[in-house]
N, C-alpha and C positions, 0 to 999 in steps of 0.2 A: 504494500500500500504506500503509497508516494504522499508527499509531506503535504503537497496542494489538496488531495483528496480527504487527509483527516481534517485540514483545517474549513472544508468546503460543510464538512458535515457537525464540527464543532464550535465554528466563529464565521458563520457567512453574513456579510452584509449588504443589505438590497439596493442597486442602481452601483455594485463595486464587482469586479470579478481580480483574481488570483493570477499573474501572469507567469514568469521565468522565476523560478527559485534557483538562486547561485551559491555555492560557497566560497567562500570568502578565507583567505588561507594566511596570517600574517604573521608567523611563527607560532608562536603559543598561544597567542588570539587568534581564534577559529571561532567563526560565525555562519549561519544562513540569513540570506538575506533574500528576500520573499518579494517579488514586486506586484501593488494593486495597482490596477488600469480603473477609470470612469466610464461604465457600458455606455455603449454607442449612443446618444441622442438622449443623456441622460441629464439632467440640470440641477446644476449645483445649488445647497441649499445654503441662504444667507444665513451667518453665525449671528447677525443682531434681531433679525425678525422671526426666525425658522420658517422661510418661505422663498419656494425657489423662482428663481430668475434668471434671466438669460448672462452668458458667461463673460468675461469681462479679459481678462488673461490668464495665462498657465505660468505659475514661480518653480525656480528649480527644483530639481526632487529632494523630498526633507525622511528625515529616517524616524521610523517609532519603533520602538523596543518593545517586542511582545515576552512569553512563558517562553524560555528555554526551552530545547528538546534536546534529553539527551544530557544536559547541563552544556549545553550548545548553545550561545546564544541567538537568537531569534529576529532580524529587526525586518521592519514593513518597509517600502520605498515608494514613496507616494508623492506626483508632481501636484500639490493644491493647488486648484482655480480660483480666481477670484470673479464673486458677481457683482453683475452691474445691478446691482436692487433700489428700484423706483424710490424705497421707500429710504434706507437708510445710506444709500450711496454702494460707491465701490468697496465692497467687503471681501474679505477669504471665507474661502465657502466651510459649512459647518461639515465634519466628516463622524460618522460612528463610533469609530474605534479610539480617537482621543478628547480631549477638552483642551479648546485654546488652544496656545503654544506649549502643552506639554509633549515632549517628546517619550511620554510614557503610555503603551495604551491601557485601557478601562481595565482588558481582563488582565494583564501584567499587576497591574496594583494593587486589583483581587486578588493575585495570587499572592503577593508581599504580603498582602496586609493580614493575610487569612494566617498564614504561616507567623507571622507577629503578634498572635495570639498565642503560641503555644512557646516560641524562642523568643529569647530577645531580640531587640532591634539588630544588635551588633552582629548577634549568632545566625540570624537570616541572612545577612545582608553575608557573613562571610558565606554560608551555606551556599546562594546564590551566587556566589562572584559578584557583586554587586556593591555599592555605597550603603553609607549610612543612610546621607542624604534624600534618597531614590525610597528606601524603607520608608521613612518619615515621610514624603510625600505621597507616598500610596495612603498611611494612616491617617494620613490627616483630611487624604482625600475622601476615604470612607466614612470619617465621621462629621465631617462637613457635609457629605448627602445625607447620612444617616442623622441629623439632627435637624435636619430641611424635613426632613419624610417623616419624624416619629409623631406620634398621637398622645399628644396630653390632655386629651377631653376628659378620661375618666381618673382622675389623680383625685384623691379622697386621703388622702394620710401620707405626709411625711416627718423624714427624722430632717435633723439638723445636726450637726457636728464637726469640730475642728480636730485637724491632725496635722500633725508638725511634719516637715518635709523638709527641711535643711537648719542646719546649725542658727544658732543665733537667734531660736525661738521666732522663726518665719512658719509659719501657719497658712494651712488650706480651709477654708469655709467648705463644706460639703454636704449636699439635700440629696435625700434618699428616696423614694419612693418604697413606703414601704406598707401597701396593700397588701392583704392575702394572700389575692390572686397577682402579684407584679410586683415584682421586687426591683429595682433599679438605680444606676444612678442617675441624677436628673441635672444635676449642677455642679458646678466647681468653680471657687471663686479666689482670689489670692486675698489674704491677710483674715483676719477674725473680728474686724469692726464695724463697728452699725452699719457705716454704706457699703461693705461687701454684702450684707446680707439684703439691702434695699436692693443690690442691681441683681438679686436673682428674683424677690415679688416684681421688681420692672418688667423682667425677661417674659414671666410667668403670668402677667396681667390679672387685671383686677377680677374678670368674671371668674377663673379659676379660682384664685384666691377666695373667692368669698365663696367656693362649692369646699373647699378644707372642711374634712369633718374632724380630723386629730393631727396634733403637731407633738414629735418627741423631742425634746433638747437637753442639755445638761443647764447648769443655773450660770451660764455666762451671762451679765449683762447686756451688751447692744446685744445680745439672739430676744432675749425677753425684750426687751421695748420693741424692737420690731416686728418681732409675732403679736406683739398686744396689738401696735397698729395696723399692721396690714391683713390680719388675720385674725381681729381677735374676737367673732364669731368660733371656730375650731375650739375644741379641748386641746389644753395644751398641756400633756404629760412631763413629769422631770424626768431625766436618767437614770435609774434605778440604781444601775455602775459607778457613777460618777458620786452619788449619792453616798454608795461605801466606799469608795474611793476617800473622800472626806474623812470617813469615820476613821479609818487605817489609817491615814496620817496624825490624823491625831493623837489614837493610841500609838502608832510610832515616837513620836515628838517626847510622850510623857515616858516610855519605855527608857529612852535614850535621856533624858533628863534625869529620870531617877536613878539609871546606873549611873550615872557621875556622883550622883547624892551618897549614893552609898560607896561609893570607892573609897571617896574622900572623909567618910568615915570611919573608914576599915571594916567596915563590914563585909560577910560574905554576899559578892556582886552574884545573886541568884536570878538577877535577869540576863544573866548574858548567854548568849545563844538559844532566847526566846522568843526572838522578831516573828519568828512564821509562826510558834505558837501561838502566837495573839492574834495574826492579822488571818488567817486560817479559819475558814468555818469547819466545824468539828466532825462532820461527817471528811473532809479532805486530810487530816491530819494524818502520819505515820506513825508507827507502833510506836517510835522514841519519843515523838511529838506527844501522844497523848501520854505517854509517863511522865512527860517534862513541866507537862500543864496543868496537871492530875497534883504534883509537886508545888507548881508557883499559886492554884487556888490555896492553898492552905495559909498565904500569907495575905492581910491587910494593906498591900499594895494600892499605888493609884494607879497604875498599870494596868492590875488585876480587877479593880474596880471601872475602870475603863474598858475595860475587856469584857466582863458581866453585862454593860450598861449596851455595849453593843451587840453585844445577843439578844439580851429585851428586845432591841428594836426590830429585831426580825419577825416577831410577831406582828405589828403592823403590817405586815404584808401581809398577813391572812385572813387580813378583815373583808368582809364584802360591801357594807354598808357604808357609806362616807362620815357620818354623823357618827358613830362607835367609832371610827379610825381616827377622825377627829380627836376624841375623846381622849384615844389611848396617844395619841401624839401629844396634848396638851399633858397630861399626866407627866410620859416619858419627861419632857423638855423642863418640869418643874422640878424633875427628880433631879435631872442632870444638872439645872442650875443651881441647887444645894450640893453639889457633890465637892465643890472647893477646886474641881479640876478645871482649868484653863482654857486649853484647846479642845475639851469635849465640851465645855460652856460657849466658844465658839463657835463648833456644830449646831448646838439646840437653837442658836439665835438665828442662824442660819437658815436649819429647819423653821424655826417660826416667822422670817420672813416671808417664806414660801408656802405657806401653810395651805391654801388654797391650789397651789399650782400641785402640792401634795397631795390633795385629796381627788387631784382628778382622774389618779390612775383609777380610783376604783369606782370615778363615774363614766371612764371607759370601759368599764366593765372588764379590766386585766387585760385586754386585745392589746393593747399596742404597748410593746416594747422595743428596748434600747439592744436586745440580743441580736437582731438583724443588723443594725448599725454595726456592731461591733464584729460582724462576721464579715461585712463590708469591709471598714477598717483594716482586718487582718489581708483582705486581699490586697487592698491597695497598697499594705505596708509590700507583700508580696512583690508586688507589680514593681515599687520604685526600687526595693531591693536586688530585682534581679536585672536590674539595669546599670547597679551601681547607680543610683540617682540621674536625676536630672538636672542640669543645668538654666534650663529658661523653664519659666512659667508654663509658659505654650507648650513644650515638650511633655511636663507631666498630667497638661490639661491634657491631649490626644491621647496619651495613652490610656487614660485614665476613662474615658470618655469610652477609648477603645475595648476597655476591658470589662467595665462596670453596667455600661448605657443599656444594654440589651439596645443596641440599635439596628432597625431595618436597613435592609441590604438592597440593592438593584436584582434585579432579577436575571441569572445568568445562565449561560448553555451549558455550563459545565462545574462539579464543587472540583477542588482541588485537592481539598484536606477536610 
């Protein structure tokens, strides 16, 4: 089977036919190079209107790089006409198989980009023989259609959350979509300040926004005043993670305070190497661990009482009603601000600022959590990790885009991978 008849039957395009396929021999660069012809009495269609017209001139033959054969590379050789179109002037005619001046075609890109799912940018592009550069424009290329074509009529629940992406505490704003039925990512924005999160309600417009039935976030400030404005119809749940996230530092904080206390007393340092025992919910612990904690309960610690006061609170999570969880929150928070401890008197104040935003988990009836977020997160850390990071903004927005978006594809003759 000869190379024009598989490409006749897996990349034909109509008013184009397949002429002379050559090999191209320049030491260790070997290529095919494939020439298309314009069928007889066929009229080129204008790239500004997509309407065709009669032909204006022929420019010299320009080359597009198609899917290797073979790991052969593959290029088209194609003289573009230019038409004379009534409407927008003398243009270069629109052709199938590329966009513009890219010297890349459609399904080539498809192929980069499909394969830049599974390797890295770097490890395709070596796999292929090919640039960085070339990789990166195929991805970029698919997610810029892919974000023309995706459907956000039915978006009913997002998360919200930052993750750190490069030294020096530079931060990614990131929206989820995290329906039942759809999980996605929706947005990506740089830094974690109130106008990074206005320009995704901008992007996102107000009819969507006001169809929000739940918003997840953690207690960052500008995410909360922007959700109250532009959203604040929606339930707006807190983190649940981020939530204990809090409580651990603080039991850490009083852990590592008291061991000095008692160093410098002489006494026996019986908190030391009990960090996980504290910060550990007790079904995770190891057989040393619960001997070691089994141990540190028996003493009157602020550590240890610290540690008690956040297992109480696990209980709140098993309330159903809002009004009883209420209850047992105001309770907790009065407890803990008798306790004489610091940074767990910091938590409760905390807690009680938010106290309403608290209670909404369980008037969303438990559905929406921060576990989908944070399954996201791990990919993403994924994604930038096996790239060795990124460099520009724009590079971990594409990929990121590329990985997370679940975004529609073009419709094509062939998958690759």
């Amino acid at each position: 089977m000869q190379l024009k008849t598989i490409l006749n039957r897996v990349q034909k395009f109509k008013s184009f036919v397949y002429g002379n396929v050559v090999w191209l021999d320049e030491g260790e660069n070997v290529a095919l190079l494939v020439q298309i012809l314009a069928r007889v009495n066929s009229k080129p269609i204008c790239s500004g209107c997509d309407r065709p017209g009669p032909g204006y001139d022929t420019l010299p033959p320009r080359m597009f790089e198609f899917v290797p054969f073979w790991n052969i590379a593959v290029f088209f050789a194609y003289a573009l006409r230019r038409v004379n179109c009534p409407t927008c002037g003398v243009k270069v005619e629109k052709v199938p198989w590329a966009d513009g001046k890219n010297t890349l075609t459609k399904t080539y890109m498809h192929f980069l980009a499909t394969w830049a799912k599974r390797l890295s940018w770097k490890e395709t592009a070596v796999a292929f023989r090919t640039s960085w550069e070339k990789v990166f424009r195929s991805v970029e290329w698919m997610v810029q259609w892919g974000l023309e074509h995706r459907d956000l009529s039915n978006v009913l629940s997002i998360g919200v959350d930052e993750v750190l992406w490069q030294r020096g505490h530079r931060y990614l704003t990131v929206v989820y979509q995290i329906d039942s039925e759809c999980k996605r990512l929706l947005w990506v924005g740089k830094d974690r300040t109130l106008k990074t999160l206005l320009r995704f309600f901008r992007m996102f417009g107000k009819e969507r926004s006001a169809q929000l039935l739940f918003i997840c976030s953690d207690m960052w400030k500008p995410y909360l005043k922007v959700i109250a404005k532009k959203a604040g119809q929606a339930i707006h749940v807190l983190d649940r993670f981020h939530i204990a996230m809090h409580m651990n530092k603080a039991i850490d904080e009083v852990r590592a305070k008291e061991t000095r206390e008692l160093k410098t007393k002489g006494l026996t340092p019986i908190l030391t190497h009990s960090r996980w025992c504290l910060l550990k919910r007790p079904e995770n612990l190891t057989a040393t661990q619960e001997v070691k904690l089994s141990d540190l309960l028996r003493y009157n610690l602020k550590a240890v009482r610290s540690y008690l006061l956040k297992e109480d609170f696990q209980f709140f999570w098993d309330y159903i009603s809002p009004f009883w969880a209420g209850e047992f929150l105001d309770l907790w928070c009065k407890r803990v601000m008798r306790s004489r401890i610091e940074p767990m008197k910091k938590v409760a104040r905390m807690l009680r600022s938010h106290r309403e935003l608290l209670l909404n988990w369980f008037r969303a009836r438990k559905t929406i959590s921060s576990g989908v977020m944070e399954g996201f997160n791990n990919r993403l850390k994924l994604t930038t990790r096996k790239s060795y990071g990124f460099r520009t903004f724009r590079a971990v927005e594409i990929a990121l885009y590329h990985t997370l978006g679940a975004l529609p594809e073009p419709e094509w003759t062939h998958r690759f991978c």
